[in-house]
LOVEXMI-838548 format. One line per 2 residues: number of its first residue (from 1); their letters; for each residue x, y, z of N, C-alpha, C. Coordinates in steps of 0.1 Angstrom, whole numbers, plus 5000, padded with zeros to 4 digits. Atoms other than C-alpha are relative to their C-alpha. Example, Ala and Ser with C-alpha at 12.3 -4.5 7.8 and 13.67 -1.06 7.14 Angstrom:
<pts>
1) AS) 5009 4988 5000 5123 4955 5078 5009 5012 5000 ~ 4991 4989 5000 5137 4989 5071 4992 5011 5008 $
</pts>
This chain:
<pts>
1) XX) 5009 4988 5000 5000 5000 5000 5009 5012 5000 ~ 4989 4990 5002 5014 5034 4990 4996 5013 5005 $
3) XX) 5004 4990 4996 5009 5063 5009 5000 5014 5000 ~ 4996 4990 5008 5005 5097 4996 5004 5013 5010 $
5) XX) 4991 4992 4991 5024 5115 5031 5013 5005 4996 ~ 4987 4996 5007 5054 5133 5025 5008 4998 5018 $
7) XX) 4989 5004 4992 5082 5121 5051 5011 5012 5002 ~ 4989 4997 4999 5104 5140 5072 5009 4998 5008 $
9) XX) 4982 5014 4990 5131 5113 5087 4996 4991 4988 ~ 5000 5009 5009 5139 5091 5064 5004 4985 5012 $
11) XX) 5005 5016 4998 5129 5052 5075 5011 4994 4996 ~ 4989 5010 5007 5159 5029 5074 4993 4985 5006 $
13) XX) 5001 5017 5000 5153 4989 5073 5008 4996 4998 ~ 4990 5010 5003 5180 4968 5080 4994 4982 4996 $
15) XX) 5005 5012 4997 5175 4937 5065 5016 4987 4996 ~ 4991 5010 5000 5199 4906 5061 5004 5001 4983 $
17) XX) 5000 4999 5009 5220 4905 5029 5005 4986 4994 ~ 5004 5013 5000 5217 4872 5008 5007 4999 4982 $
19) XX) 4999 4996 5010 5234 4885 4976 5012 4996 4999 ~ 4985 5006 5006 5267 4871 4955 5007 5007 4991 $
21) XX) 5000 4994 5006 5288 4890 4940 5014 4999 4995 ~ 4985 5002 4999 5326 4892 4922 5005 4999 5013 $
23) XX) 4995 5003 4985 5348 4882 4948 5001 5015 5007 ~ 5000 4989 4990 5344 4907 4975 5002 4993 5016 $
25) XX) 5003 5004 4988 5350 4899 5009 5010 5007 5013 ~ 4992 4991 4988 5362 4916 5044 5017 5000 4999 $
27) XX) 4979 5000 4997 5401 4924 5048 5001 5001 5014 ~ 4997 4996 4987 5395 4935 5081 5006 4993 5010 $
29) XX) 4997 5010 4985 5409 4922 5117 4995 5007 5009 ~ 5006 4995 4990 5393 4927 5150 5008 4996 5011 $
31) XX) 4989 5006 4983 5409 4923 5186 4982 4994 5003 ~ 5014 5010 4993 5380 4896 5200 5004 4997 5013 $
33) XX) 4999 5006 4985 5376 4897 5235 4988 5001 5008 ~ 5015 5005 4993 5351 4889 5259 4999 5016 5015 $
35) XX) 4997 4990 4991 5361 4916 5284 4998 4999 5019 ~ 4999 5001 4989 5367 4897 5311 5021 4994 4997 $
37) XX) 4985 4999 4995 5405 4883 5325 5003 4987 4987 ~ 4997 5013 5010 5403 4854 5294 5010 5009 4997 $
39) XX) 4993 4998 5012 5429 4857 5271 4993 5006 4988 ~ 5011 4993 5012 5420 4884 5240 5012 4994 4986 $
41) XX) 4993 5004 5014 5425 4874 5204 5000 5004 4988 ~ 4993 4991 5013 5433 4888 5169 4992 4988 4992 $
43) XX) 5007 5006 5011 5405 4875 5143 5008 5005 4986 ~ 4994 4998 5017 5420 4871 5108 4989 5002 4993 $
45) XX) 5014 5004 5011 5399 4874 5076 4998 4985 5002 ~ 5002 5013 5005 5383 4846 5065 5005 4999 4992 $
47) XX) 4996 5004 5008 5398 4825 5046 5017 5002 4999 ~ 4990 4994 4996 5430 4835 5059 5004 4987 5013 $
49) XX) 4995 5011 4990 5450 4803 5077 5006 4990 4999 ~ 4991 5012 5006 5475 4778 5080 4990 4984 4992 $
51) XX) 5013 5013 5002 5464 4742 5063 5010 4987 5003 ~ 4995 5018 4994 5469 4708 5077 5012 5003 5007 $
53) XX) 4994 5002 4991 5490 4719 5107 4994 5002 5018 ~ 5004 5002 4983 5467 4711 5138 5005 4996 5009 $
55) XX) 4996 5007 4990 5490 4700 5161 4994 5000 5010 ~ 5005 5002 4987 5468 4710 5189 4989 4989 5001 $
57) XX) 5010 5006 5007 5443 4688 5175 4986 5006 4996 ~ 5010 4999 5001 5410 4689 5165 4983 4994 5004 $
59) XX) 5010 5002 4994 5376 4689 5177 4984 5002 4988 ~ 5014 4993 5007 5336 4688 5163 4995 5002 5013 $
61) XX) 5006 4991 4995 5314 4712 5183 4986 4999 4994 ~ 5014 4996 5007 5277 4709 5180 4992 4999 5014 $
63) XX) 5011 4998 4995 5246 4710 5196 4997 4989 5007 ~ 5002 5016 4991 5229 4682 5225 4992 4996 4986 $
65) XX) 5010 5008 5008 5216 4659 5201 4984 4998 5004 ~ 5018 4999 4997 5178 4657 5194 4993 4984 4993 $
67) XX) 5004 5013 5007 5163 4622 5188 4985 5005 5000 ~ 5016 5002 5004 5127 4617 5170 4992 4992 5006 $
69) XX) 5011 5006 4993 5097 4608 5186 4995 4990 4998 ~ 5006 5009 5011 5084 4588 5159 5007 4991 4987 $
71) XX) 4993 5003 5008 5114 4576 5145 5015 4993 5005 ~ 4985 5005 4996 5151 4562 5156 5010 5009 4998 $
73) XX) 4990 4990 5002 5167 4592 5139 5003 5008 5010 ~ 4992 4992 4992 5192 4614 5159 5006 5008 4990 $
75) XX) 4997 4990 5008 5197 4646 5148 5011 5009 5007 ~ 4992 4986 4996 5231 4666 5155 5007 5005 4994 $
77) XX) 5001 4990 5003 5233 4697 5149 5017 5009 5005 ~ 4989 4996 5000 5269 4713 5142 5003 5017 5005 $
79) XX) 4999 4989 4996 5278 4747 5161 5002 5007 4989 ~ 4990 4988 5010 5287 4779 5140 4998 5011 5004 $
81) XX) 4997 4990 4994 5293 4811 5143 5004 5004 5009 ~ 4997 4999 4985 5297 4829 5176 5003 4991 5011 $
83) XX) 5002 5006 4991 5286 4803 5193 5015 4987 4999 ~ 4984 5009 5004 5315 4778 5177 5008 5005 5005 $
85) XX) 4981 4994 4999 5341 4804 5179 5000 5000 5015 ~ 4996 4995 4981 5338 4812 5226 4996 4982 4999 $
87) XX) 4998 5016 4996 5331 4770 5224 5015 4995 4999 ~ 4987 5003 5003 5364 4764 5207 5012 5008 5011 $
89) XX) 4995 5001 4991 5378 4787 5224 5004 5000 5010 ~ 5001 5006 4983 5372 4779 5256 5015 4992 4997 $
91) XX) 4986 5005 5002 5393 4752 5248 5013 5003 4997 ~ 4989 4994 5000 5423 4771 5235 5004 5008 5018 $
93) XX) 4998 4993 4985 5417 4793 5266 5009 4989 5013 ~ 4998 5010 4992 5420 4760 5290 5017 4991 4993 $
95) XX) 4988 5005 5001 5454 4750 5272 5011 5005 4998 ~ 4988 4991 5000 5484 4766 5280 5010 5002 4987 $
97) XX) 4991 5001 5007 5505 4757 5248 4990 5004 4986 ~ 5006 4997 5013 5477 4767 5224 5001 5020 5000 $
99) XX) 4998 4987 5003 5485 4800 5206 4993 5000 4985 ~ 5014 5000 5016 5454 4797 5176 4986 4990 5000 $
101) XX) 5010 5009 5000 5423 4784 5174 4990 4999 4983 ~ 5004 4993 5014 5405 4781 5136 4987 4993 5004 $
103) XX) 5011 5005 5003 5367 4773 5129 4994 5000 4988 ~ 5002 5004 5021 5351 4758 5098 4985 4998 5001 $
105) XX) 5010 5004 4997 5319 4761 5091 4991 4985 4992 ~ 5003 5015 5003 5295 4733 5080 4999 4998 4985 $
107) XX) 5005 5003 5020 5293 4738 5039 5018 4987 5002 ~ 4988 5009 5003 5330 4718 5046 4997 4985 5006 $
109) XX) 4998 5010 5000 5323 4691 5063 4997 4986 4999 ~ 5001 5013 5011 5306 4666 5037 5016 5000 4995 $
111) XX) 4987 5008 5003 5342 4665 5023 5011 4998 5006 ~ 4989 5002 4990 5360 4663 5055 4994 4984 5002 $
113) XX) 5000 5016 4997 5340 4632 5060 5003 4986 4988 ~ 4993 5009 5012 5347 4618 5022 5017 5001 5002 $
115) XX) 4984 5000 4999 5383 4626 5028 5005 4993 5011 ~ 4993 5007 4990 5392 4616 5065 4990 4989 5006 $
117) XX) 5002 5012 4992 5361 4594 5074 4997 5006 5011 ~ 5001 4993 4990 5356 4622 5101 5004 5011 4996 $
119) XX) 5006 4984 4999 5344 4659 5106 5005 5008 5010 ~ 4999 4988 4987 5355 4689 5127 5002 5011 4997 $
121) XX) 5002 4987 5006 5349 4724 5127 5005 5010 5015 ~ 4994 4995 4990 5372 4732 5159 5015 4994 4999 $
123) XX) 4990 5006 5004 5410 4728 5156 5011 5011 5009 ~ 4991 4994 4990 5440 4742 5178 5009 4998 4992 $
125) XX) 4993 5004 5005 5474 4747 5169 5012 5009 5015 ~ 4989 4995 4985 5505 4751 5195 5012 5007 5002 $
127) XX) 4989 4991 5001 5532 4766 5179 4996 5008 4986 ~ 4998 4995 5013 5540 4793 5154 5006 5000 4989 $
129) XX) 4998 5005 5013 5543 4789 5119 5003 5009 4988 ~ 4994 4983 5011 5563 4806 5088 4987 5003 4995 $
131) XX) 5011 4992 5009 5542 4829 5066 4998 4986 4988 ~ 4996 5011 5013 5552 4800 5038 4980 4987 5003 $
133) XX) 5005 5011 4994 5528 4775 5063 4982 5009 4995 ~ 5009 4995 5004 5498 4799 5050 4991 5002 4992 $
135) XX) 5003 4999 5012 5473 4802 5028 4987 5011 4997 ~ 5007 4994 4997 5452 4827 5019 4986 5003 4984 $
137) XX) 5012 5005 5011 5416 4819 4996 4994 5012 4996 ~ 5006 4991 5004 5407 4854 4989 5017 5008 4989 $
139) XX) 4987 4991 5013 5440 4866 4972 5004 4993 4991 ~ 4999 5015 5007 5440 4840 4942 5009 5010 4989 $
141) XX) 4990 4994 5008 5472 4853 4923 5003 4994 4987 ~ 4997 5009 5012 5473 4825 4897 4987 5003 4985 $
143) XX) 5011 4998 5007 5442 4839 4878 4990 4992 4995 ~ 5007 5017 5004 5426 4808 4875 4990 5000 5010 $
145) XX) 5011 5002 4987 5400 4788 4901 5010 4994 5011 ~ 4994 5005 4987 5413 4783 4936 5002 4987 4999 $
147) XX) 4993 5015 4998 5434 4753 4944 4990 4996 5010 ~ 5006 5005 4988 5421 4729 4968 5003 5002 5015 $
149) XX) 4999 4995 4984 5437 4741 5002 4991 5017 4998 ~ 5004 4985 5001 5424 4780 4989 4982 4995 5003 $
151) XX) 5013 5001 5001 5390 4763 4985 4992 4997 5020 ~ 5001 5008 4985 5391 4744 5022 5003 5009 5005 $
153) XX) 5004 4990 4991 5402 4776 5042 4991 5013 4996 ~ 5012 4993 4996 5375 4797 5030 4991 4997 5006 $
155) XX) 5012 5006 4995 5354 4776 5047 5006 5003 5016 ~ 4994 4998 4992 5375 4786 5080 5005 5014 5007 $
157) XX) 5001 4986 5001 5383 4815 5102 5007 5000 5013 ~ 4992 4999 4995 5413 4822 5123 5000 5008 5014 $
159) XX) 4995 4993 4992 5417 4836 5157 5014 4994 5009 ~ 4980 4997 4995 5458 4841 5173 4995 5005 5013 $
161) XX) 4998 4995 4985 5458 4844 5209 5013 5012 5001 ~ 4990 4991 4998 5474 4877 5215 5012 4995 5013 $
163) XX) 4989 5003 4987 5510 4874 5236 5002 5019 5009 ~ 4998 4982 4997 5505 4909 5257 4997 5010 4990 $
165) XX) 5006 4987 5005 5502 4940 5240 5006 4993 4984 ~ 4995 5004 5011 5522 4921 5209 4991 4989 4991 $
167) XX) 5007 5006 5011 5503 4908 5176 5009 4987 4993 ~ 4990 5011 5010 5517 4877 5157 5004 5006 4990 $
169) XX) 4995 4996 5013 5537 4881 5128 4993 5001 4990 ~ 5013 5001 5012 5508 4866 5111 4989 5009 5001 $
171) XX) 5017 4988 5005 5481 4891 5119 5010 5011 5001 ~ 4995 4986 5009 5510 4919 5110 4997 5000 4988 $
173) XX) 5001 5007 5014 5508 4901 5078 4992 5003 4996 ~ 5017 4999 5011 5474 4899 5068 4990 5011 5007 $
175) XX) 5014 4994 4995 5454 4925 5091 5008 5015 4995 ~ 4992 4986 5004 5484 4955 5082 4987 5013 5006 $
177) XX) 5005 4987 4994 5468 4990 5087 4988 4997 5011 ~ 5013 4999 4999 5433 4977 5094 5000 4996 5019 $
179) XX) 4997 5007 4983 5443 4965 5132 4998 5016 5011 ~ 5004 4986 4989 5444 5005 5142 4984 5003 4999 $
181) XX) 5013 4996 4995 5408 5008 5139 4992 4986 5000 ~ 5007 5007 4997 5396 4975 5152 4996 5002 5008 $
183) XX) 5012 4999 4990 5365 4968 5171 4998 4993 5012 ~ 4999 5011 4991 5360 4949 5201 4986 4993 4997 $
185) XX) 5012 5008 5005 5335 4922 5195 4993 4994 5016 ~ 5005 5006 4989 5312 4911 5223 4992 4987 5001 $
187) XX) 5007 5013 5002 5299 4876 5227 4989 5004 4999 ~ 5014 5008 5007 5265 4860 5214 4992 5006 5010 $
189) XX) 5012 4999 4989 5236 4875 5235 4992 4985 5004 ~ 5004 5016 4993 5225 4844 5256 5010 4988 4992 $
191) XX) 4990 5008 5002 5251 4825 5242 5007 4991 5009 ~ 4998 5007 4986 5262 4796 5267 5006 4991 4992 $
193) XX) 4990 5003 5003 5297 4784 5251 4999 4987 5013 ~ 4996 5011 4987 5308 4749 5268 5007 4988 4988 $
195) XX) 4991 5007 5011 5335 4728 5256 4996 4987 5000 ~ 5003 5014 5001 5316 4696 5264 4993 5000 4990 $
197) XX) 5006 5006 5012 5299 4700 5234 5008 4998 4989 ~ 4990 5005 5011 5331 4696 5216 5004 4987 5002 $
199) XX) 4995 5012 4995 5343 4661 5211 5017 4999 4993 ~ 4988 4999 5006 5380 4655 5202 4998 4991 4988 $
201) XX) 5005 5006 5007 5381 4641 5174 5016 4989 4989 ~ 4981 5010 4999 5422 4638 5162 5011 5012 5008 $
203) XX) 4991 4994 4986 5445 4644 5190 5012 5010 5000 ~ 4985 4993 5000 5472 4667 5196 5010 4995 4995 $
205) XX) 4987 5010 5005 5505 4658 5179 5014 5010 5001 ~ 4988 4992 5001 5542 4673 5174 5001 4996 4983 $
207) XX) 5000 5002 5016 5550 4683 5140 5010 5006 5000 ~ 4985 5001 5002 5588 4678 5130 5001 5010 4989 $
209) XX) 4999 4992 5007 5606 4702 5110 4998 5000 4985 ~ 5005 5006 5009 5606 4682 5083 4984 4999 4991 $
211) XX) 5016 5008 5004 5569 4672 5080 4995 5014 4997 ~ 5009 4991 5002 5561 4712 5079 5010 5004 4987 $
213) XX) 4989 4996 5017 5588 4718 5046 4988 4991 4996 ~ 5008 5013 5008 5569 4687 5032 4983 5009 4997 $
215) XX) 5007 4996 5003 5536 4707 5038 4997 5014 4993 ~ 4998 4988 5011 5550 4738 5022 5000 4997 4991 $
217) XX) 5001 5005 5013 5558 4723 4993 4989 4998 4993 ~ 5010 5007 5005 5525 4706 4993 4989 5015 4993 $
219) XX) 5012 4989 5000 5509 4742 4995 5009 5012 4986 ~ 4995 4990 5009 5535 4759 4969 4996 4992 4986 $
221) XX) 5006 5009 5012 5524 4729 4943 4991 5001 4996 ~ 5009 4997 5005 5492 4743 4940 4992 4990 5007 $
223) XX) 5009 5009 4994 5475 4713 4966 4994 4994 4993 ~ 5007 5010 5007 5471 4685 4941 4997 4989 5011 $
225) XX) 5011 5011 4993 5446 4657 4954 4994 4986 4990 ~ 5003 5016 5009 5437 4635 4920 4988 4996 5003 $
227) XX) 5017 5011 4995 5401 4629 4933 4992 5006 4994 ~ 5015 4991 5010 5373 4642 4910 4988 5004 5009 $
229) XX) 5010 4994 4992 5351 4640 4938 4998 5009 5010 ~ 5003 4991 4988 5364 4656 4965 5004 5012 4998 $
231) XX) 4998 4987 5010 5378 4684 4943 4987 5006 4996 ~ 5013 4984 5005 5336 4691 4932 4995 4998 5011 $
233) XX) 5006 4997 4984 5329 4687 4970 5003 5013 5006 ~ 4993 4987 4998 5354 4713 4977 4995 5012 4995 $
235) XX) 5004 4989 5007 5342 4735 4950 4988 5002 5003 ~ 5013 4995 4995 5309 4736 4963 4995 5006 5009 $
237) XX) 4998 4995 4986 5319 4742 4998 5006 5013 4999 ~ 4991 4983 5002 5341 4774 4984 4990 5004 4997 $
239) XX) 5019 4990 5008 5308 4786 4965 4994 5002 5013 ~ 5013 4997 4989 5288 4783 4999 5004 5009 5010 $
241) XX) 4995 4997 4988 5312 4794 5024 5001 5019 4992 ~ 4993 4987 5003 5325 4826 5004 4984 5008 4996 $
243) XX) 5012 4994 5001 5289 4834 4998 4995 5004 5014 ~ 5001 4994 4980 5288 4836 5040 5004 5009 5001 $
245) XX) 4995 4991 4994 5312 4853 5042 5000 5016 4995 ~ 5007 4988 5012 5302 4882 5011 4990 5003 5010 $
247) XX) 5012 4999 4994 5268 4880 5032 5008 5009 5016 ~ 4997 4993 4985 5287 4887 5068 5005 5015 4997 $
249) XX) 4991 4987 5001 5306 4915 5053 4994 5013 4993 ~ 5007 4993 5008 5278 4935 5033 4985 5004 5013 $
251) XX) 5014 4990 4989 5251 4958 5054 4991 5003 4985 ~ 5008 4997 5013 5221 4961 5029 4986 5010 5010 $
253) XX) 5014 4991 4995 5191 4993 5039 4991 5002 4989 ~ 5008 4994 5003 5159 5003 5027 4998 5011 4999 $
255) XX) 5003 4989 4992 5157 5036 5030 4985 5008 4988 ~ 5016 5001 5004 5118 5049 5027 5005 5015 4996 $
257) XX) 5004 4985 5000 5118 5090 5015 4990 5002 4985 ~ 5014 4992 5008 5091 5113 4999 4999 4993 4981 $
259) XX) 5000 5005 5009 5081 5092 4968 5013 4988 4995 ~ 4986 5006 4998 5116 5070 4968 4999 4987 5010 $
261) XX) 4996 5013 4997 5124 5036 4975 5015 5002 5000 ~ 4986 5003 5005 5167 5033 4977 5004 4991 5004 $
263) XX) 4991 5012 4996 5188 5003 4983 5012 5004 5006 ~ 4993 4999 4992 5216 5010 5004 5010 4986 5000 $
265) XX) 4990 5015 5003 5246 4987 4999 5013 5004 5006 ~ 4986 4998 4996 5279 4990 5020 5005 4991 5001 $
267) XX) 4988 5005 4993 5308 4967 5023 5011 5003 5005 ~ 4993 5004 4991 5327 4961 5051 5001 5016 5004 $
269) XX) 5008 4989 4995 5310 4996 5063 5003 5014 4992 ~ 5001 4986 5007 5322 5018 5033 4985 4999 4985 $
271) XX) 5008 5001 5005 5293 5028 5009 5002 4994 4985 ~ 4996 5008 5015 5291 5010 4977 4991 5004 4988 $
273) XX) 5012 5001 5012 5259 5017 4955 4988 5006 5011 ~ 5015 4989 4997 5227 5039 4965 4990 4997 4983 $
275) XX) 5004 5005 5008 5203 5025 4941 4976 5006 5004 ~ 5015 4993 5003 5165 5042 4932 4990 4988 5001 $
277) XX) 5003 5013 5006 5138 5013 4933 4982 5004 4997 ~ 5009 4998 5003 5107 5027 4913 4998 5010 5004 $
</pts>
């Protein structure tokens, strides 16, 4: 219904944004802390994170399981978001030698379970690792379509336990300028983190110096794998995940004035497009 008032405040509508677009996605870093005596941490971009060096091990994180009334099925339900990230890291918090914690969300782990046979979307790591040991799925330099480790950490999302007032090498690296005007993030409203809903899943290890050259290599070769399928599992999980993450990083408004509809489009809070709609 259209009403023939003339407005003077202009009506904004935030609504959720659900839109795909060339690659676009946050650069930013935030200091994450809860603002109490925990340990605070240095969120990377997404897609931004070592691959295949969990030495702290890894964990799945989900929800109490819900069994059917009318049926045998058991239904559980995989954490994500906020609620993933203060579950996880609880756990880092409770382990003295962990200095990172990553989380993955769920478009990955159908082909974590075609690949290892087992799923997890919580993962620790205990020591620090060269820049080399990195990978990062938003800066695709080869001009082509992302390799398979580029595809697997978009689906993932990095927080570095700060040491004191000092940043890792790695969030100098990849968060550069953007670190002087981060935000503090406050947990999940009603959010009730608990690491018993993480199960371990593969254990802590030590990783020789050897074995992490071996995974450089694996990651300077472009992450061949030979599998047709888990290569279009991958690629399905990059499509879904980088579409999250476009979606987290894009604010979309309505804005109502005198005869006027406009669209309102900012990423990653600068404005992008002001758009008329009828």
């Amino acid at each position: 219904m259209r009403s023939n008032h003339h407005y003077s405040v202009a009506i904004i509508l935030n609504i959720a944004a659900s839109i795909v677009v060339a690659q676009s996605t946050s650069s930013s870093c935030h200091d994450d802390a809860d603002g109490d005596s925990s340990p605070s941490y240095t969120k990377l971009p997404a897609g931004v994170t070592t691959y295949g060096f969990d030495d702290g091990g890894c964990h799945f994180c989900a929800a109490a399981a819900t069994s059917s009334s009318t049926t045998t099925t058991t239904t559980t339900t995989p954490l994500s978001g906020d609620e993933l990230s203060q579950s996880c890291r609880q756990l880092c918090d409770s382990d003295l030698d962990c200095v990172a914690y990553t989380i993955g969300r769920p478009a990955t782990l159908v082909a974590q379970q075609y690949q290892w046979l087992s799923m997890s979307n919580c993962c620790l790591e205990k020591r620090h690792y060269p820049r080399e040991a990195f990978v990062d799925a938003v800066d695709n330099n080869s001009n082509g379509s992302p390799n398979s480790c580029q595809q697997d950490v978009m689906c993932w999302t990095r927080y570095e336990k700060k040491e004191g007032d000092e940043l890792s090498t790695h969030s100098q690296q990849h968060c550069k300028q953007d670190l002087r005007s981060s935000v503090s993030l406050a947990p999940t409203p009603g959010a009730n983190p608990n690491p018993n809903q993480c199960s371990l899943v593969w254990p802590a290890t030590s990783v020789t110096d050897e074995e992490i050259q071996t995974k450089i290599d694996f990651i300077k070769d472009g992450c061949p794998r030979n599998d047709a399928i888990y290569e279009f599992m991958m690629a399905k999980a990059y499509e879904e995940c980088k579409a999250e993450v476009f979606a987290e990083s894009v604010g979309v408004s309505v804005i109502v004035l005198p005869e006027s509809v406009y669209t309102l489009v900012s990423v990653d809070g600068a404005l992008q497009r002001l758009t008329q709609m009828g």
